[in-house]
mmCIF entry with sequence, helices, sheets and N, C-alpha, C, O atoms, coordinates in Angstrom:
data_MODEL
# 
_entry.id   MODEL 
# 
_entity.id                         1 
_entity.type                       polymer 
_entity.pdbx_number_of_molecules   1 
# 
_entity_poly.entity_id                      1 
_entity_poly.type                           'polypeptide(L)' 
_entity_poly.nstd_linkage                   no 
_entity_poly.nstd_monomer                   no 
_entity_poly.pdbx_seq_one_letter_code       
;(UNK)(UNK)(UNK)(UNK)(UNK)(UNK)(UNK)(UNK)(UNK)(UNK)(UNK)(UNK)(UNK)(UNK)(UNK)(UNK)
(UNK)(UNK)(UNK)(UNK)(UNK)(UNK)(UNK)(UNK)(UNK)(UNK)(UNK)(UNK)(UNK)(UNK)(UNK)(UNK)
(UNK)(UNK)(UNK)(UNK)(UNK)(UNK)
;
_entity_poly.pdbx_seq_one_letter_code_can   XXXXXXXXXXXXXXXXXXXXXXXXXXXXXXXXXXXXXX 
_entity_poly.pdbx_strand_id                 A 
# 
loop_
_entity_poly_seq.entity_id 
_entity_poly_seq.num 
_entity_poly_seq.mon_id 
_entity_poly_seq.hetero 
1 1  UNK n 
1 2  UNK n 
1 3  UNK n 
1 4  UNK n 
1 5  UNK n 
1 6  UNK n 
1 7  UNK n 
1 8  UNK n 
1 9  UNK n 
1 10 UNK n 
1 11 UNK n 
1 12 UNK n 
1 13 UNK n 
1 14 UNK n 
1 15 UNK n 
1 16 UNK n 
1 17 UNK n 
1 18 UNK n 
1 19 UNK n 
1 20 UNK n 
1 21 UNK n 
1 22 UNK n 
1 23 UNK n 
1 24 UNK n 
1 25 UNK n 
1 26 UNK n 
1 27 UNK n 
1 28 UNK n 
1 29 UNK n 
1 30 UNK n 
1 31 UNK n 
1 32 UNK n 
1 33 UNK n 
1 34 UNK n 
1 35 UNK n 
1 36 UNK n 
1 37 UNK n 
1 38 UNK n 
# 
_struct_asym.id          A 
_struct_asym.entity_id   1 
# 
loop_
_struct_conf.conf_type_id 
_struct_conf.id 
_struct_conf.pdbx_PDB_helix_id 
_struct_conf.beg_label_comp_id 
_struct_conf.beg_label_asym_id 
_struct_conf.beg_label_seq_id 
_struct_conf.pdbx_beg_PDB_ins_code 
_struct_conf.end_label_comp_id 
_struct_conf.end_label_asym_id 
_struct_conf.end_label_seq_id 
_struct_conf.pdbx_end_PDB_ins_code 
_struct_conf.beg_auth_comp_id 
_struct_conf.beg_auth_asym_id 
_struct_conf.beg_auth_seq_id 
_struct_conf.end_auth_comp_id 
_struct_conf.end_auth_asym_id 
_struct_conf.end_auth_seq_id 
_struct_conf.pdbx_PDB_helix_class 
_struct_conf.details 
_struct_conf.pdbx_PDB_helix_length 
HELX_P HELX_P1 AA1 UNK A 2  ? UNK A 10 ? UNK A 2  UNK A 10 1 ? 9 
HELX_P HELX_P2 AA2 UNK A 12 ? UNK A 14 ? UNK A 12 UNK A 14 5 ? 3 
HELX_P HELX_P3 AA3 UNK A 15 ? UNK A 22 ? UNK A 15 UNK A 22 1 ? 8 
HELX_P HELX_P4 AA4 UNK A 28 ? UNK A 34 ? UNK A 28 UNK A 34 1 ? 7 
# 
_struct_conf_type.id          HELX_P 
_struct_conf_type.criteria    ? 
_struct_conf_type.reference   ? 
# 
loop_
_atom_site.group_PDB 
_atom_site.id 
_atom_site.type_symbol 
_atom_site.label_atom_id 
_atom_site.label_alt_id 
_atom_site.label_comp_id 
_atom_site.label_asym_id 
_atom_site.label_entity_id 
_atom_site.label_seq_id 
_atom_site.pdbx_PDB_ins_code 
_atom_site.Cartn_x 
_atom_site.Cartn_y 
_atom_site.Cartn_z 
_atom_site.occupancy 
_atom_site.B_iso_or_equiv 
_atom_site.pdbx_formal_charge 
_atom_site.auth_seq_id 
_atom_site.auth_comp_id 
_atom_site.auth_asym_id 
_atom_site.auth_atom_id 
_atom_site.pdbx_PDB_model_num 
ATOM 1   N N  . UNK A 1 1  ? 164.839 -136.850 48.905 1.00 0.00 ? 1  UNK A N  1 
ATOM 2   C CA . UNK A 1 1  ? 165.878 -135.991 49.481 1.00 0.00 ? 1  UNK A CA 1 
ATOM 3   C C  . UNK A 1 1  ? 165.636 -134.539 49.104 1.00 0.00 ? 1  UNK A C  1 
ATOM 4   O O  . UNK A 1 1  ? 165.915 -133.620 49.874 1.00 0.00 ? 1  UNK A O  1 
ATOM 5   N N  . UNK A 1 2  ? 165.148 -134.370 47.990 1.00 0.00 ? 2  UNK A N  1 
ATOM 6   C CA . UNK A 1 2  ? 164.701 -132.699 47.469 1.00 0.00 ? 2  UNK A CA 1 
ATOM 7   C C  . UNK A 1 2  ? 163.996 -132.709 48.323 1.00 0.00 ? 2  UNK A C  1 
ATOM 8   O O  . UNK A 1 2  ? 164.737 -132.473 49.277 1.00 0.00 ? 2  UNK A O  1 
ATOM 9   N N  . UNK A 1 3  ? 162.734 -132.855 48.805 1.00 0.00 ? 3  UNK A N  1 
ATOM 10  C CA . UNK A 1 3  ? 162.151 -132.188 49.791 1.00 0.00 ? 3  UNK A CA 1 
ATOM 11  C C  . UNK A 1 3  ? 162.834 -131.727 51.199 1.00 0.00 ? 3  UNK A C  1 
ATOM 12  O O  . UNK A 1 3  ? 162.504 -130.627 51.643 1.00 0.00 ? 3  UNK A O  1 
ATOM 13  N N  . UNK A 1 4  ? 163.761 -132.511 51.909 1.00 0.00 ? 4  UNK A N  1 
ATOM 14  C CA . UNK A 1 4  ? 164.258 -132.538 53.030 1.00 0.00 ? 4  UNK A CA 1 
ATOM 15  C C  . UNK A 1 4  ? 165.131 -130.912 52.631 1.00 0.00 ? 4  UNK A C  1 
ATOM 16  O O  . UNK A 1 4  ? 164.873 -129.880 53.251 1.00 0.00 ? 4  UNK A O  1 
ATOM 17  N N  . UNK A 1 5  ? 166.018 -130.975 51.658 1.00 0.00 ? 5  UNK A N  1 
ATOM 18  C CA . UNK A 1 5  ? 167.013 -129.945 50.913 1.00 0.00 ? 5  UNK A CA 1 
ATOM 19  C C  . UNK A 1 5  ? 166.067 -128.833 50.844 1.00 0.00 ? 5  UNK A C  1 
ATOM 20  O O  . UNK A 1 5  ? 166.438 -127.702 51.160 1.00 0.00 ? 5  UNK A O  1 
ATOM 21  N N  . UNK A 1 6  ? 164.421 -129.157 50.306 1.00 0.00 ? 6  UNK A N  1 
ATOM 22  C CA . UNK A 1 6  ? 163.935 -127.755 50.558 1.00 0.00 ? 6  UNK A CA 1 
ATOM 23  C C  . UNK A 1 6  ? 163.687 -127.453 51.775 1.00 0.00 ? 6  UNK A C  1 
ATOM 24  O O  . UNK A 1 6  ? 163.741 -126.245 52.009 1.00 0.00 ? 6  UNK A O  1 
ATOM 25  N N  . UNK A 1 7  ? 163.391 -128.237 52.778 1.00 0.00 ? 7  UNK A N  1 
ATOM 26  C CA . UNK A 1 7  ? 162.660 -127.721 54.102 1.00 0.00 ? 7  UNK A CA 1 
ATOM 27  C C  . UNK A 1 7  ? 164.174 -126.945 54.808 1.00 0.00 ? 7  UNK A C  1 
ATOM 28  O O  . UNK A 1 7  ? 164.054 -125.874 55.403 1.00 0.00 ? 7  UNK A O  1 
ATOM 29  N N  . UNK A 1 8  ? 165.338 -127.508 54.684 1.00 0.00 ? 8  UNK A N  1 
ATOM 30  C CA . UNK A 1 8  ? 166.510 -126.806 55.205 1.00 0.00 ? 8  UNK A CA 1 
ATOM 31  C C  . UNK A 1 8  ? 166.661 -125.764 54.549 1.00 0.00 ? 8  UNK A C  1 
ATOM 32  O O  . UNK A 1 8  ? 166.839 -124.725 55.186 1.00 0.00 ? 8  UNK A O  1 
ATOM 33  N N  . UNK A 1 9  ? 166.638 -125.720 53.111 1.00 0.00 ? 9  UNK A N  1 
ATOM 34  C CA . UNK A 1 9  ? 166.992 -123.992 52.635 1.00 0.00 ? 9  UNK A CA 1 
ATOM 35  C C  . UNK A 1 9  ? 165.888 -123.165 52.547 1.00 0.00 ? 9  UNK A C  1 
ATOM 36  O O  . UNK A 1 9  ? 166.027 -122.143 51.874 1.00 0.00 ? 9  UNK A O  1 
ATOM 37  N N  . UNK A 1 10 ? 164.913 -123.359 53.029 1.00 0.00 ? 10 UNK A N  1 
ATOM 38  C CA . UNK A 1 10 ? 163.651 -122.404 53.376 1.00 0.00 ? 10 UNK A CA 1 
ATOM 39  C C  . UNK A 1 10 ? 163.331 -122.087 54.839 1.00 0.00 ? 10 UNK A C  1 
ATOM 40  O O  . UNK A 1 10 ? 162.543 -121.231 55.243 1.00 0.00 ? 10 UNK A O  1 
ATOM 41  N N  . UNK A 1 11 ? 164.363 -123.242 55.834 1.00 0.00 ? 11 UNK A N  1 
ATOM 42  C CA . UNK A 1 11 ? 163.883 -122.675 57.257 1.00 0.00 ? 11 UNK A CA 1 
ATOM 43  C C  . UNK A 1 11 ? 164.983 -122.652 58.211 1.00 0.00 ? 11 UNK A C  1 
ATOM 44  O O  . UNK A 1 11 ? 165.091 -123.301 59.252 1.00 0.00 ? 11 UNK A O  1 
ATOM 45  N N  . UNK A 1 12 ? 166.002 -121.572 57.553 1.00 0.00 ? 12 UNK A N  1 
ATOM 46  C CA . UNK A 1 12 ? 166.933 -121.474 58.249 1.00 0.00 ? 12 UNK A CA 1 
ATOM 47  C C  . UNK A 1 12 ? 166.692 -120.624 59.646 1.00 0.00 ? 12 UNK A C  1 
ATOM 48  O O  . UNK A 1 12 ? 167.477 -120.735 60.587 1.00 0.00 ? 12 UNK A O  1 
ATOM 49  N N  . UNK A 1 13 ? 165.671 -119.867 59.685 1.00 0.00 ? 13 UNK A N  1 
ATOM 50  C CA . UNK A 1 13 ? 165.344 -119.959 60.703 1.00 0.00 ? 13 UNK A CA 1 
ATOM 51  C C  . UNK A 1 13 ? 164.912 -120.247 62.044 1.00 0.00 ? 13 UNK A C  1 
ATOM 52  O O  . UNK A 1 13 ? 164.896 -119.550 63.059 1.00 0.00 ? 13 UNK A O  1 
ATOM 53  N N  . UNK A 1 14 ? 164.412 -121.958 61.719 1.00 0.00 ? 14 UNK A N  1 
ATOM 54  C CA . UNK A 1 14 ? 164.575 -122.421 62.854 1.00 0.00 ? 14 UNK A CA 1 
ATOM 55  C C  . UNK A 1 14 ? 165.591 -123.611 62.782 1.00 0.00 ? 14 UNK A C  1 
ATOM 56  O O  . UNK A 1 14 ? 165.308 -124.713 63.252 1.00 0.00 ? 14 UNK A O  1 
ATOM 57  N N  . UNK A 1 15 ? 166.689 -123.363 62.225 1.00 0.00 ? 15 UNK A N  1 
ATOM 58  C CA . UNK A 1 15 ? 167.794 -124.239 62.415 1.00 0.00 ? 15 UNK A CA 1 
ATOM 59  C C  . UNK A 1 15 ? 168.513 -124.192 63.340 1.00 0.00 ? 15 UNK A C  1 
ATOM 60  O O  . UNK A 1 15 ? 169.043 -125.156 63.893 1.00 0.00 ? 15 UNK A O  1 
ATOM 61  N N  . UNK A 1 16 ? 168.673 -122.434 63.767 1.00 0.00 ? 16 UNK A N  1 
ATOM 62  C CA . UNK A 1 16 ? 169.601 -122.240 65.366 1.00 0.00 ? 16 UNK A CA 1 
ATOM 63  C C  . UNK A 1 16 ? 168.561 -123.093 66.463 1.00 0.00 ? 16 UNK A C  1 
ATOM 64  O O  . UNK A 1 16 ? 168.888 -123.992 67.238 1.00 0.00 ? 16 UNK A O  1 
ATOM 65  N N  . UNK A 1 17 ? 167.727 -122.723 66.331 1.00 0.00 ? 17 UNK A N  1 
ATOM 66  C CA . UNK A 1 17 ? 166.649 -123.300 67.465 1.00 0.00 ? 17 UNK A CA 1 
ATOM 67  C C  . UNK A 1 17 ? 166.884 -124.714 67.756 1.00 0.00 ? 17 UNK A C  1 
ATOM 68  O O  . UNK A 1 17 ? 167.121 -125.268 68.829 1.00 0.00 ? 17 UNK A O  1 
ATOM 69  N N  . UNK A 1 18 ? 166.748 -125.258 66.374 1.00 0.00 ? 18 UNK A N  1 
ATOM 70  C CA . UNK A 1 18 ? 166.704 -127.017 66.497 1.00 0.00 ? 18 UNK A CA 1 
ATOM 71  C C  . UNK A 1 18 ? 168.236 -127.331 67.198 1.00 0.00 ? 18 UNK A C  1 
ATOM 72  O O  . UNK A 1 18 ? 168.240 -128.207 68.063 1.00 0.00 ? 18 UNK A O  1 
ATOM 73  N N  . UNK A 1 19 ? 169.504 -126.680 66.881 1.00 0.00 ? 19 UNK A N  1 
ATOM 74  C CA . UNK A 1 19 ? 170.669 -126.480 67.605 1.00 0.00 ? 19 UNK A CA 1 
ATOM 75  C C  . UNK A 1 19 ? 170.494 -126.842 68.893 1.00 0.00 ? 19 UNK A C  1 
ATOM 76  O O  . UNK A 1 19 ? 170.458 -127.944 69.441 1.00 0.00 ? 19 UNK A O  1 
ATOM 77  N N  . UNK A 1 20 ? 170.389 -125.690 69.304 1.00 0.00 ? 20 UNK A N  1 
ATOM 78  C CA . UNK A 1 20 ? 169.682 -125.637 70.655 1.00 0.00 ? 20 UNK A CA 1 
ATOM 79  C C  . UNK A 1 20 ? 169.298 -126.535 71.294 1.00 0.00 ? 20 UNK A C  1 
ATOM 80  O O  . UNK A 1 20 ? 169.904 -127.132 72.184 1.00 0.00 ? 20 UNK A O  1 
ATOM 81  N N  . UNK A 1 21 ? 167.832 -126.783 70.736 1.00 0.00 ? 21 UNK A N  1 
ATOM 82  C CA . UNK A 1 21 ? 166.884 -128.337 71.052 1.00 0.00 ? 21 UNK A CA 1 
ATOM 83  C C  . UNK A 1 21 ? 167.793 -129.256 71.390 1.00 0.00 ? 21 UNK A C  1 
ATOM 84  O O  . UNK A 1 21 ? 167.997 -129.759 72.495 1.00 0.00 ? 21 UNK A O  1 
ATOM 85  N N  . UNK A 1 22 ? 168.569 -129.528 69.902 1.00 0.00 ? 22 UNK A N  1 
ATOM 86  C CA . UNK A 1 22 ? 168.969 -131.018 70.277 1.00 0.00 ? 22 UNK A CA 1 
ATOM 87  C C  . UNK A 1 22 ? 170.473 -131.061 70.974 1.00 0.00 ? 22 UNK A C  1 
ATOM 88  O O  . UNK A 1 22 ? 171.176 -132.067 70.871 1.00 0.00 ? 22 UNK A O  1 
ATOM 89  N N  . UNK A 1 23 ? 170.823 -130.099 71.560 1.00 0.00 ? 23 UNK A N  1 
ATOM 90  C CA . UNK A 1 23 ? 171.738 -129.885 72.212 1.00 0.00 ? 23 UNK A CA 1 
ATOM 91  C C  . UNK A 1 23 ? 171.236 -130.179 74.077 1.00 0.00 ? 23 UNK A C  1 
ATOM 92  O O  . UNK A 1 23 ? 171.912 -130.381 75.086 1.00 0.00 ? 23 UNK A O  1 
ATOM 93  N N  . UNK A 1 24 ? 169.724 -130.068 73.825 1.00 0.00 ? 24 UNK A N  1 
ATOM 94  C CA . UNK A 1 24 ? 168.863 -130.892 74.930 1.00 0.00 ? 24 UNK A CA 1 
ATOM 95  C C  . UNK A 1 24 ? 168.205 -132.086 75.064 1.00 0.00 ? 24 UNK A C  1 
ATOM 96  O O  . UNK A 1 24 ? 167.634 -132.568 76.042 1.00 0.00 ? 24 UNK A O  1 
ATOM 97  N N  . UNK A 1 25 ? 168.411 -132.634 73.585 1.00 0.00 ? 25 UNK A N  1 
ATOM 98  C CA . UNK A 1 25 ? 167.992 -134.094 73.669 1.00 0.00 ? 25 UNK A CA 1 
ATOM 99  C C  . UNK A 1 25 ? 167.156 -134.418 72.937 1.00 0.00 ? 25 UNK A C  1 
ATOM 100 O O  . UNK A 1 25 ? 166.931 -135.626 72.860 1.00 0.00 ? 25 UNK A O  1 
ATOM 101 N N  . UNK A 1 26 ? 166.432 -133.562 72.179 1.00 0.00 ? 26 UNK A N  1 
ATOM 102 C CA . UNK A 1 26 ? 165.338 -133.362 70.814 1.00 0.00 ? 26 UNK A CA 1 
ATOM 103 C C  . UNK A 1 26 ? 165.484 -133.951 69.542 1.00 0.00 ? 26 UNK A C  1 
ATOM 104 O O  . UNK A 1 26 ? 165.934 -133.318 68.586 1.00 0.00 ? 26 UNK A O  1 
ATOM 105 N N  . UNK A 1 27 ? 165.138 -135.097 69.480 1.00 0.00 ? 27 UNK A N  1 
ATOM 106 C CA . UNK A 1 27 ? 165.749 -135.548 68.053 1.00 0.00 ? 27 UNK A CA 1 
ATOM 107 C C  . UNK A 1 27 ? 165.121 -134.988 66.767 1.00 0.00 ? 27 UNK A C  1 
ATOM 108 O O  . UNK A 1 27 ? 163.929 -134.822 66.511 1.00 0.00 ? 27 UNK A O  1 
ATOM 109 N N  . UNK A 1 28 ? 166.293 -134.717 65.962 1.00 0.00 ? 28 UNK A N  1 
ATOM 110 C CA . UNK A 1 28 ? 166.279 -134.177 64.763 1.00 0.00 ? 28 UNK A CA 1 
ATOM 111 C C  . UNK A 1 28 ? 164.850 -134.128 63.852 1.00 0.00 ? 28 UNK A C  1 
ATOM 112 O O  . UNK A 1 28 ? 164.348 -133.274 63.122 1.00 0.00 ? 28 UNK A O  1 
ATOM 113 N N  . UNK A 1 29 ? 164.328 -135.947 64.420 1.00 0.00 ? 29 UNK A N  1 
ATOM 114 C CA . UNK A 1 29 ? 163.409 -136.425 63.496 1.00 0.00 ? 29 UNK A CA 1 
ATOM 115 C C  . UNK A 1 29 ? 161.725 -135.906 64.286 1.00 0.00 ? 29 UNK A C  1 
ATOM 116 O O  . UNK A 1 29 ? 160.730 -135.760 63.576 1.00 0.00 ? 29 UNK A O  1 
ATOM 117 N N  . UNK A 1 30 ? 161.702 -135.752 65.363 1.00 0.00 ? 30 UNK A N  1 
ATOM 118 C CA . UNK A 1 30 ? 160.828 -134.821 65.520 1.00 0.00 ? 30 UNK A CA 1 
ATOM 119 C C  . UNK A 1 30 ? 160.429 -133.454 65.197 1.00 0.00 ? 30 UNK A C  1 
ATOM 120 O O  . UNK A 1 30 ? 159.261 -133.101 65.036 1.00 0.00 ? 30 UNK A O  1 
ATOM 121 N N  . UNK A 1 31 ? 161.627 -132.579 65.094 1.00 0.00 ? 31 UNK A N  1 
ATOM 122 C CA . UNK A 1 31 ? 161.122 -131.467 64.626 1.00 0.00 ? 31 UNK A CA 1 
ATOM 123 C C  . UNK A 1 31 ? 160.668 -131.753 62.810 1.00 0.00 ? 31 UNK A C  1 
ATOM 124 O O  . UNK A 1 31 ? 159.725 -131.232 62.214 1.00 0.00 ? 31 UNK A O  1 
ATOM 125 N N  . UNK A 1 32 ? 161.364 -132.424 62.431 1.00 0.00 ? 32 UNK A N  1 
ATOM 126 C CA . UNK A 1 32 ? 161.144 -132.918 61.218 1.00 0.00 ? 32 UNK A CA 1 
ATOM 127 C C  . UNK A 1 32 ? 159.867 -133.365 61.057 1.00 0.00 ? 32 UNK A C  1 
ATOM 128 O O  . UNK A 1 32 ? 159.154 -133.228 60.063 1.00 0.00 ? 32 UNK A O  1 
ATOM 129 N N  . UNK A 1 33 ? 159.715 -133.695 61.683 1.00 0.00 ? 33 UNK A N  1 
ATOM 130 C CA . UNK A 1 33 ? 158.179 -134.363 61.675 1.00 0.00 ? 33 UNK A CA 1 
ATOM 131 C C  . UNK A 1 33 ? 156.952 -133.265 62.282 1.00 0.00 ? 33 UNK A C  1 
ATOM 132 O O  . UNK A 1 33 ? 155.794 -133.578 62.008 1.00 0.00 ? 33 UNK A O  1 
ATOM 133 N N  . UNK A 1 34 ? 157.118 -132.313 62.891 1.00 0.00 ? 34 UNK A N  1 
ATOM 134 C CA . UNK A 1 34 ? 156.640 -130.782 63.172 1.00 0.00 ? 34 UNK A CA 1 
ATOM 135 C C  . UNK A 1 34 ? 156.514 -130.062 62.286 1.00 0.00 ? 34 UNK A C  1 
ATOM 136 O O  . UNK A 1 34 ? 155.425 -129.602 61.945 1.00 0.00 ? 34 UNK A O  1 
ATOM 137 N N  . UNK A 1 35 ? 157.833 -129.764 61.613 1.00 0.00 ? 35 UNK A N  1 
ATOM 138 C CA . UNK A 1 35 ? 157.667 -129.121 60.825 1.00 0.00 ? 35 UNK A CA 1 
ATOM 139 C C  . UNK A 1 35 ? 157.313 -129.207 59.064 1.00 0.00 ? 35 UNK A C  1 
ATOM 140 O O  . UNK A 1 35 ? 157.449 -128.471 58.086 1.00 0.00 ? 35 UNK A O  1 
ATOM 141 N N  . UNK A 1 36 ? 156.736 -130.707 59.390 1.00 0.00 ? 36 UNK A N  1 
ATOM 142 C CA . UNK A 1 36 ? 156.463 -131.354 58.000 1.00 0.00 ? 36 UNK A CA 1 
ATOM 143 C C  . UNK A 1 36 ? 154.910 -131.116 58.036 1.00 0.00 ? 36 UNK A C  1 
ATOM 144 O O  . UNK A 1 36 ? 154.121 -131.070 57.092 1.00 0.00 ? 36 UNK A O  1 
ATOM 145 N N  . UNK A 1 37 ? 154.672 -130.969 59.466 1.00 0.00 ? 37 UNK A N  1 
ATOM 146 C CA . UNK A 1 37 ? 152.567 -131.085 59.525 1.00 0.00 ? 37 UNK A CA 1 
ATOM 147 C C  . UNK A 1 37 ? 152.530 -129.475 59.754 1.00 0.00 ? 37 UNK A C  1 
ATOM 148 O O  . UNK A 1 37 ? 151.382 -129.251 60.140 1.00 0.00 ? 37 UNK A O  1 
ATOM 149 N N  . UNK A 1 38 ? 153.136 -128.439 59.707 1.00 0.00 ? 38 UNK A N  1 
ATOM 150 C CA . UNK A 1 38 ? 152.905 -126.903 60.118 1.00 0.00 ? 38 UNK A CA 1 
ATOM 151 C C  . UNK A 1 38 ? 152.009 -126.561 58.732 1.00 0.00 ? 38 UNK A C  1 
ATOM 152 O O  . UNK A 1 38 ? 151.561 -125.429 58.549 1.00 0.00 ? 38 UNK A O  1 
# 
């Protein structure tokens, strides 16, 4: 869970985005998974 806690308080920047996304149908666990291989 610490890791997940860091990837959210280090990338609040693309948190509006993922908003967005999954406000189109993008599940959570993909960007998660994007932004785990960047």
């Amino acid at each position: 869970m610490k890791t997940i806690e860091i990837i959210v308080g280090d990338s609040k920047c693309w948190i509006a985005p993922y908003l967005l996304l999954n406000k189109q149908g993008v599940p959570f666990k993909i960007l998660m998974y994007l932004n785990a291989n960047l």
